[in-house]
Every structure is written in C-alpha cells, then in structure tokens.
C-alpha positions in Angstrom: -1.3 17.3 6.7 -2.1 13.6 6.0 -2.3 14.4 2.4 1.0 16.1 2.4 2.4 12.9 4.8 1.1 10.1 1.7 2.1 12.6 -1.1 6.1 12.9 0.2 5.6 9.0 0.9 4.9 8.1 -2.8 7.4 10.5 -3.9 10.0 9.2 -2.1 9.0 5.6 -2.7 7.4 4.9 -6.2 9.7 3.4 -8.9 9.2 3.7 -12.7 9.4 -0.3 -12.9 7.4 -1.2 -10.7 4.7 -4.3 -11.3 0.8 -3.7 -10.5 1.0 -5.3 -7.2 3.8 -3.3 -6.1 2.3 -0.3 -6.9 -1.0 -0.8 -4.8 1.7 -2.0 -2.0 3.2 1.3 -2.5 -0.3 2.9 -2.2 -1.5 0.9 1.2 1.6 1.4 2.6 1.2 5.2 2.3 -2.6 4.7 3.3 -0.7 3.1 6.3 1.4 5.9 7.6 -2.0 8.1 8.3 -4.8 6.0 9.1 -5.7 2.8 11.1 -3.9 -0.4 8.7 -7.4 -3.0 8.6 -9.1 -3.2 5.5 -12.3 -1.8 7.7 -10.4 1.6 7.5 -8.9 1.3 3.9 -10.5 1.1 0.5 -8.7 0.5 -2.7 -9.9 1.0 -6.1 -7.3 -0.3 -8.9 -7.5 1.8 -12.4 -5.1 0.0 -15.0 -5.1 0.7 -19.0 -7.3 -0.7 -20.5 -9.2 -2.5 -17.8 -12.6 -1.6 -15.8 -12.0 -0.2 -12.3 -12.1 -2.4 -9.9 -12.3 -2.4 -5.8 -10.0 -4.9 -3.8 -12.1 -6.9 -1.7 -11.7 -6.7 2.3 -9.7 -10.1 2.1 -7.1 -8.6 -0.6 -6.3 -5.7 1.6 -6.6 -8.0 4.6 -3.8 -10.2 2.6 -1.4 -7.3 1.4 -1.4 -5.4 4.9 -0.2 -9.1 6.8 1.9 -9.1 3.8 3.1 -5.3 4.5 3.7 -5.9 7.7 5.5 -9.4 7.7 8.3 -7.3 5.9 8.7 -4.4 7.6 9.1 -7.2 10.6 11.7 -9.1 8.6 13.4 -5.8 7.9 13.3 -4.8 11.6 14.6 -8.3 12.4 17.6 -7.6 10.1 18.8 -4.0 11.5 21.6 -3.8 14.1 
C-alpha cells in the first residue's frame, strides 16, 4: 500500500523539467506521505549521469524536509 501511496505521488507530481534538487524534493516529499519526515527515518541516495552515487547526509535531509515543510506552511497560509 505505501508503495502504491509514493508511486501515484511521483506520478502525479514529477515534471519533465525539473532541476536535481527538485527532483530529490519530489522524492522526500513522497518519502513523506508514508513514513515518519526526520532524516533518522529517511535515507537518500542521489544517482545522476555520469556521477558516483552518492548518499545525502542527515543535515541535507534535515535541511530539505524544514525546507519541505516551510512551504507547505506558506501554502496553507495562502488558502481561504
């Protein structure tokens, strides 16, 4: 079910045109909808042509879920 939950996320969400950074957004973001948002609880590993796999550090994730979250707040803020 969780798999099916981040699957339908990504599908619905992901954009042709969209830079590196907003694509592992995209990817913690569905992480976020099925499991516990702190970087203890979430792993990322970042494959990009050309380049080594790498794994964000606990302070990147840290960094994009505050970052995640101040804008779902400032979109919250804006609805009616």
């Amino acid at each position: 079910h969780n798999a099916k939950t981040v699957r339908e996320f990504l599908e619905k969400n992901y954009k042709d045109d969209a830079s590196s950074e907003e694509c592992i957004k995209l990817a913690l973001k569905a992480l976020m909808e099925v499991v516990e948002s702190k970087s203890k609880t979430i792993e990322i590993a970042v494959m990009e042509n050309k380049k080594t796999l790498r794994y964000l550090s606990d302070d990147e994730v840290d960094r994009l879920i505050e970052a995640i979250e101040s804008e779902r707040a400032e979109e919250d803020k804006d609805k009616p």
